[in-house]
N, C-alpha and C positions, 0 to 999 in steps of 0.2 A: 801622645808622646811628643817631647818637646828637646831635639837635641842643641847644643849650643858647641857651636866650629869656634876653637880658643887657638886651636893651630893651623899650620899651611894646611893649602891645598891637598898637598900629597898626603900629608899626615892624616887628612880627612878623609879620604880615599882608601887609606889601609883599611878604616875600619869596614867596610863592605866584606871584606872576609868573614868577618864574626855571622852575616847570615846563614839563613841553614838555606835559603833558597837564590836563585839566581838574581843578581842584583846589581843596577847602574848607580852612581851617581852624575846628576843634572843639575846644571844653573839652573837662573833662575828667568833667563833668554832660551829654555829649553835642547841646550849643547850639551852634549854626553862627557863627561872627565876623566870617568873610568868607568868599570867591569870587576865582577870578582870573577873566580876563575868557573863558580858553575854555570853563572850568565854565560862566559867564552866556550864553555863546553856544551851548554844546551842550545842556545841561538846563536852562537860562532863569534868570531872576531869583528872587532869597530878600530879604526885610526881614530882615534880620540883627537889626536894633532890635527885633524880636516875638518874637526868641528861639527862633526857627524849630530843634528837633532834628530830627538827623540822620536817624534814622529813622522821622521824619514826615517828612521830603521826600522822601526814597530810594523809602520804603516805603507810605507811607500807615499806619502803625503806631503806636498808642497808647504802646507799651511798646519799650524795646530789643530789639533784634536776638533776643541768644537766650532773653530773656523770649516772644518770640513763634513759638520752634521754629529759628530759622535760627540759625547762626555770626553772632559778631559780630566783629568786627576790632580796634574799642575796647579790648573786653572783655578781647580777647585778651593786646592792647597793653600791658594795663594790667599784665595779671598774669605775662607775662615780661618787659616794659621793652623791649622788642626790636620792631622792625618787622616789624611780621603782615601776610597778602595772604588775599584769599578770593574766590572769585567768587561774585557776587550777581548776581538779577536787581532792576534800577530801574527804577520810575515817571519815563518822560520824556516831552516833549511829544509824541513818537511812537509812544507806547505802552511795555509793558513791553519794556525789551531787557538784556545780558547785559552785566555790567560787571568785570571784574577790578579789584578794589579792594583797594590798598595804603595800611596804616596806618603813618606815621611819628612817635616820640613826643619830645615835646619835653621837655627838662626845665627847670626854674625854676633861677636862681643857688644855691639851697636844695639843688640835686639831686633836688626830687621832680617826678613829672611835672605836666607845666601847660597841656599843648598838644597835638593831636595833626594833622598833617596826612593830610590823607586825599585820596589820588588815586587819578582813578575812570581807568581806560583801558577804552575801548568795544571787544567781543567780538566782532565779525562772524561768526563761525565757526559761529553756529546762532542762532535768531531764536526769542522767545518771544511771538511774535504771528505769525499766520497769513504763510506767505511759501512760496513756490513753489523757491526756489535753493537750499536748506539746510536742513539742520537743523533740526527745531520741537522745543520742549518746555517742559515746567516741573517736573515730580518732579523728586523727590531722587535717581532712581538717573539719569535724564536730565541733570540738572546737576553729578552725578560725573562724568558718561562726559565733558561738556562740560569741563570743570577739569581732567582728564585730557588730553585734546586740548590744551587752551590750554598747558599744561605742557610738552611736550615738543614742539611744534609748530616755533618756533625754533629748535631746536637739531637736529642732523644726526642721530639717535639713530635707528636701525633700529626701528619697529614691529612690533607681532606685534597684528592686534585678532582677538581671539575672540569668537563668539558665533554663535548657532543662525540657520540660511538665514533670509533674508527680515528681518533687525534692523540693515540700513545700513550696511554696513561699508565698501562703494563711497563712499557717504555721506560717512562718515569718513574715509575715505583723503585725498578730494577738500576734507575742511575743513583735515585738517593740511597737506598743501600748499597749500591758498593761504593759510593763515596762516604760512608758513615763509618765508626769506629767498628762496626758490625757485620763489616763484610765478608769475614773469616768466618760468619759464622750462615744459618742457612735462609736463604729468602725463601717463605714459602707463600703461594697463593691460594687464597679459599677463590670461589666462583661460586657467589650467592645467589643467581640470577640462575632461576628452574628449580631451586633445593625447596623440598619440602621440609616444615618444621625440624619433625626428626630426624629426616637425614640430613640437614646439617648441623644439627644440636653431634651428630654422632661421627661427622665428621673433622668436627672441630675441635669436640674433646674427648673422640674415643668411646667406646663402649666398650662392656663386659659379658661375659659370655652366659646368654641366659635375659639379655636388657630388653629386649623384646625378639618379637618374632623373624625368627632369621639369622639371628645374632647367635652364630652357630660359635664361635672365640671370641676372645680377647682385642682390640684392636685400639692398636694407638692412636691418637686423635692430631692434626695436624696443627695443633698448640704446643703438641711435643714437640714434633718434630722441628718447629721453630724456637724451639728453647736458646734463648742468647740472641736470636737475628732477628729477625721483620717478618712481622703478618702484617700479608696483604690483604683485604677484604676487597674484591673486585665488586662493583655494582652492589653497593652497601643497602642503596635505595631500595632494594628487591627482601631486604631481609623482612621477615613474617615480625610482627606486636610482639610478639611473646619471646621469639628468639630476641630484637631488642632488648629485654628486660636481660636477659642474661646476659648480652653482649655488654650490660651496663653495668651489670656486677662484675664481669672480668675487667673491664676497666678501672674502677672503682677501686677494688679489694686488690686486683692482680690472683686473683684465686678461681679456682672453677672445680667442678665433680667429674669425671668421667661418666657416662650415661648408665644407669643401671648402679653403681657405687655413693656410699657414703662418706668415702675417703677426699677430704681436702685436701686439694694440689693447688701449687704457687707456679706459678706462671712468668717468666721473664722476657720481654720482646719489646721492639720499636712496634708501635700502629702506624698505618699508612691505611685507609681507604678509597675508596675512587667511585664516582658515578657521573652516570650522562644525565638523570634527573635535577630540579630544581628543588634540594632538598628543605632549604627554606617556605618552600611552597607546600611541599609537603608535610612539613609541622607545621604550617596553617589551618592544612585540611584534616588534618588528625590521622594523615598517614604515616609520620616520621614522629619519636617520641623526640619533642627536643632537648629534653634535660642529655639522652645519647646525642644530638647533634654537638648541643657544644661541647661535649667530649671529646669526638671525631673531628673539631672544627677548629683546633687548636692553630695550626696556620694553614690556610686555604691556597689552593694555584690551582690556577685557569689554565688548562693549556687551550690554546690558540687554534681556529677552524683552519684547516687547509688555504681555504680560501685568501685567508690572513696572512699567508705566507707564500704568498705566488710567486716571488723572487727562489723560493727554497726546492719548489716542485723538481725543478730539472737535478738538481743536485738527491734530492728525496728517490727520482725514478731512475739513478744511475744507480743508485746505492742496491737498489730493491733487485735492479736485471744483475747488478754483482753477485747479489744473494743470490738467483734465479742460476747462475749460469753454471757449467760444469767443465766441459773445454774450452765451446765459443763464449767470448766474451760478446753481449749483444749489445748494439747501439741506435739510439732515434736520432734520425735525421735533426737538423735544424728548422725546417718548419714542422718536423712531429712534435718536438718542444714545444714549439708555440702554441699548437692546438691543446696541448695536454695545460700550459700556464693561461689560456685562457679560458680551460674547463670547468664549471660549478660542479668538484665531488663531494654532494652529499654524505656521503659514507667517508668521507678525509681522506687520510692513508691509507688505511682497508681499502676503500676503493680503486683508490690509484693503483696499489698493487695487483688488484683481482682485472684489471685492465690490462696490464704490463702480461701479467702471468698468460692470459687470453691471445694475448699479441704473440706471446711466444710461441704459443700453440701455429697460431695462422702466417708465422712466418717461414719465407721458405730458407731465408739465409740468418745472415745473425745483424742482418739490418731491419729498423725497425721505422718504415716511414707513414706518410699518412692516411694512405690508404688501408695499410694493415688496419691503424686505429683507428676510421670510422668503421671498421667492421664489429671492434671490442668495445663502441661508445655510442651504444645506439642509445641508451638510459641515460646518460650524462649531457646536462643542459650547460648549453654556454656560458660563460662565468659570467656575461653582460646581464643573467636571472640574476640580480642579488636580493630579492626580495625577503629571504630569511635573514641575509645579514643585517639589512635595512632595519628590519623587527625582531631583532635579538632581545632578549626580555632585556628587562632595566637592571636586572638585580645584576648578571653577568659582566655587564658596561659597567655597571660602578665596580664591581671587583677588581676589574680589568684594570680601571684608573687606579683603586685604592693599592694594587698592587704596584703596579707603576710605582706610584707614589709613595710608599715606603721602601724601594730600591734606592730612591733619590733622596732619601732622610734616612738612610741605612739604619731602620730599624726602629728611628724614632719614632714613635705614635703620637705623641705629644704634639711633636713640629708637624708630621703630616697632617692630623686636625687640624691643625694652627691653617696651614696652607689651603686643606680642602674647605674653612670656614667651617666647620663644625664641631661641637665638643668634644673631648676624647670620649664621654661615654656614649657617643652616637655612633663616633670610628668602629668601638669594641661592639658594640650591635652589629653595623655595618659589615665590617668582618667575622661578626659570628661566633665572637673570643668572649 
């Protein structure tokens, strides 16, 4: 989108109302000019006349964007002439929260740029302040997985999230539906992991009364009851040969039987699946059929080992005793912090929790320091073990990059080949598409 400034300043200014979202416009020295009124009603009032920069409100920042480590959107603006988008987290009056921020550039009758508007659309989907419903975080590899999310959340796009037990994947599943057009309608989860063949052939699509032994009614299958919203498939990697086959004709057709019926039923839903296995590996070995992988594989997210986000733990284990708590609210000291960010948990978040929840037990007040938790971390080796991080397979690492790297080409696969030096049909291997 290529706007051209033919009048004043002010005149330029007005049009920021015509957003539907809260929005500034910026030089091209990064000085705020104006506001429309949901920018002033969501993140409060700016003197424009002080010269107030961008990233001294957003940020509390001395310096630009990636003079200070982050992506800048300006920056970016400037140097392809093209409208750039980025997720940030801003300073609002309610604390830090998660903004998808879309840069648009203006240019002067001259042709060079002279203006840039900048609309901020607020992230719900994970919270960068202590919050019990979502999502917490603030690293870099936290605010990939987030921008990741935010990306394909709207659009119908079959998920695949990877990553080691215990790293949210439930989590996730639960932010991209309700940031999808699908939220109204119901998320439901299958849990593939223990079901035998027929029971979950017959929990998925129902059975009839009489379908085999046991099947004393009728029973609606939990494809119904996801009609219009998201099935989840937890731990896909555990599903049995034979159920693939059918899970590949639901995909395929969008059609399935009820257990025991000859009656064809149409099926409507987002897919999302999730596992801690290497399911690539496993259509090596002939445990995974792939022709279903790359159905399920349609866009893939890693989320991030605990370990990866030791900036986020203390914000993770406030959030978790919030949840935990009923009157008192409990607190760890400042060296119980420490010991907890510089803990290898195996288990990610599940673990951290099942340690926090242990501490409550063994406390006697609603403080929580470090003596409680060497009582709750007798299993948990010092994060200085990183020896699994050290040897994380390869395939994980390149995803981790290849994701990266199409946040930073916002979507282009063309250019992110371009950059990782390899063909786009090697990308689309690589990622599994």
């Amino acid at each position: 989108m290529q706007l051209i400034a033919k009048d004043s300043d002010k005149d330029v200014a007005y049009m920021l109302d015509g957003f539907d979202y809260p929005a500034i416009l910026v030089s091209a020295d990064y000085r705020i000019l104006a506001t429309n009124e949901l920018y002033r009603s969501t993140f409060g009032e700016i003197d424009v006349d002080k010269g107030a920069r961008c990233y001294q409100v957003s940020h509390g920042y001395q310096v630009p964007c990636d003079q200070a480590g982050e992506s800048c959107p300006l920056a970016a603006c400037k140097s392809s002439g093209n409208k750039e988008r980025v997720l940030h987290i801003h300073s609002t009056p309610r604390g830090k929260e998660y903004v998808d921020v879309e840069m648009l550039p203006i240019r002067g009758d001259d042709g060079e740029l002279k203006y840039f508007v900048e609309i901020l659309k607020p992230v719900h989907i994970a919270s960068a302040e202590l919050s019990t419903q979502t999502m917490v975080g603030r690293s870099p590899a936290f605010n990939t997985l987030v921008e990741m999310i935010n990306l394909v959340a709207k659009r119908d796009t079959s998920v695949l999230l990877m990553g080691e037990s215990g790293t949210g994947k439930e989590l996730a599943a639960k932010a991209i539906h309700d940031a999808s057009s699908r939220s109204s309608r119901p998320l439901v989860t299958v849990e593939c992991a223990g079901l035998t063949e027929t029971l979950f052939e017959s929990e998925l699509f129902g059975h009839v009364k009489g379908a085999f032994t046991g099947a004393t009614s009728n029973k609606r299958g939990l494809l119904e009851t996801a009609e219009g919203g998201t099935l989840f498939l937890d731990e896909i990697g555990d599903v049995s040969m034979g159920m693939q086959v059918k899970l590949l004709r639901l995909i395929e057709t969008g059609t399935y039987r009820t257990v025991g019926s000859t009656e064809l039923k149409r099926a409507q839903f987002r897919l999302i699946c999730a596992t801690h296995k290497n399911l690539s590996a496993c259509v090596a070995s002939g445990e995974f059929r792939e022709d279903l992988y790359y159905r399920i594989n349609a866009f893939p997210i890693v989320l991030p080992p605990l370990r990866e986000r030791g900036e986020d733990i203390s914000l993770i284990a406030k959030s978790i005793l919030e949840k935990f708590s009923k009157k008192d609210m409990y607190h760890l000291t400042e060296s119980a912090i420490k010991v907890l960010e510089k803990s290898y948990f195996e288990g990610n978040v599940r673990e951290l929790r099942n340690v926090l929840e242990r501490a409550i037990i063994f406390a006697h007040s609603n403080i929580i320091d470090v003596k409680i938790l060497e009582r709750c971390m007798l299993d948990v080796s010092p994060r200085n073990d990183e020896k699994k991080e050290r040897w994380e397979n390869l395939k994980t690492k390149e995803l981790h990059y290849l994701n990266e790297l199409l946040i930073y080409c916002d979507g282009d696969k063309a250019k992110a080949a371009d950059i990782a030096g390899i063909s786009l049909r090697s990308l689309y291997r690589k990622l599994g598409t």
